[in-house]
N, C-alpha and C positions, 0 to 999 in steps of 0.2 A: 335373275333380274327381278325386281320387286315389281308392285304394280306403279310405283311413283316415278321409277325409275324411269321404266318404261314411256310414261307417258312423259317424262320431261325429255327424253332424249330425242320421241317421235317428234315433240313439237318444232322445240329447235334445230331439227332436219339430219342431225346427226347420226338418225337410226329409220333402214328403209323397211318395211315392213310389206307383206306381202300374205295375202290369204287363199288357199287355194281353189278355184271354185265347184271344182266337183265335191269333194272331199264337205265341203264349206255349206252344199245345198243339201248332201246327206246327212250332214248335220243339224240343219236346221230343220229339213223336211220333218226330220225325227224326233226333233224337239218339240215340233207343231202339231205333230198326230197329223200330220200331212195324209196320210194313207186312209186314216178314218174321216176325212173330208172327200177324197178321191174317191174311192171304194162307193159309196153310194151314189155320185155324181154319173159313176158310169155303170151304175147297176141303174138307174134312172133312164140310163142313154140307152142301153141294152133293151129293156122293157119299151120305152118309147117305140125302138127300132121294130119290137115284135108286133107292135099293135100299130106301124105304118104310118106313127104321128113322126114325123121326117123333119120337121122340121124343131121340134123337142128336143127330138134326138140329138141334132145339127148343136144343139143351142147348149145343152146339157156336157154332149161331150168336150164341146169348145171351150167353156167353162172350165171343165177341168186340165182342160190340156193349157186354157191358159193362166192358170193359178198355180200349175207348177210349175211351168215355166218363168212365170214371176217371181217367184219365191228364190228357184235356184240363179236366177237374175242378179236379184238384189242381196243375196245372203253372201257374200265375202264384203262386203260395203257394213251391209249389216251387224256381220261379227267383230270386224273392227271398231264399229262406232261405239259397240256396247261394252269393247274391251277396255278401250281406252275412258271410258265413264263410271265403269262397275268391279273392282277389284275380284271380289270372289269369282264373277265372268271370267275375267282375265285368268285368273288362275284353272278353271276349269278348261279352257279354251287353251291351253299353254300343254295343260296335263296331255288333252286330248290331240295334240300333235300339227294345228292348224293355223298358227302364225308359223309363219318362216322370216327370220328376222337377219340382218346384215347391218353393217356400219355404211355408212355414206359416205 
């Protein structure tokens, strides 16, 4: 299915479309260098904890636990909206096995 197809079929409701959201948050996490934002957030938090600033800590690790969690939140929302906007996406996102698509 082309990317034009696609998006005429999604519109007019004839085609359901579904993204999976584990699958969808490793995806994106990975595309984000999500790990190289995490990784010092909590080597931050670790440091903080050793030198009893508690409340750094508190602040730093929250931080990152809650930006993944956002990320892996909104990332099947996300790759849909960019698939149906962006062809070459689409086609990447198609290859990579993360639309699951059915007739209505």
């Amino acid at each position: 299915m082309t990317h034009s197809e696609f998006v005429a079929a999604y519109q007019n409701g004839s085609l359901k479309v579904r993204v999976p959201p584990k699958p969808a948050g490793r995806y994106l996490a990975g595309r984000m260098w999500l790990p190289w934002i995490l990784l010092p957030l909590f080597g931050i938090a670790v440091a903080s904890a050793l030198q009893a600033a508690w409340l750094f800590c508190a602040l730093a690790f929250g931080l990152a636990l809650a930006l993944r969690t956002l990320v892996r939140a909104t990332a099947p929302g996300y790759i849909l909206q960019r698939a149906l906007q962006d062809p070459p996406f689409y086609e990447e996102i198609k290859a990579a096995g993360l639309l699951e698509t059915w007739s209505a």
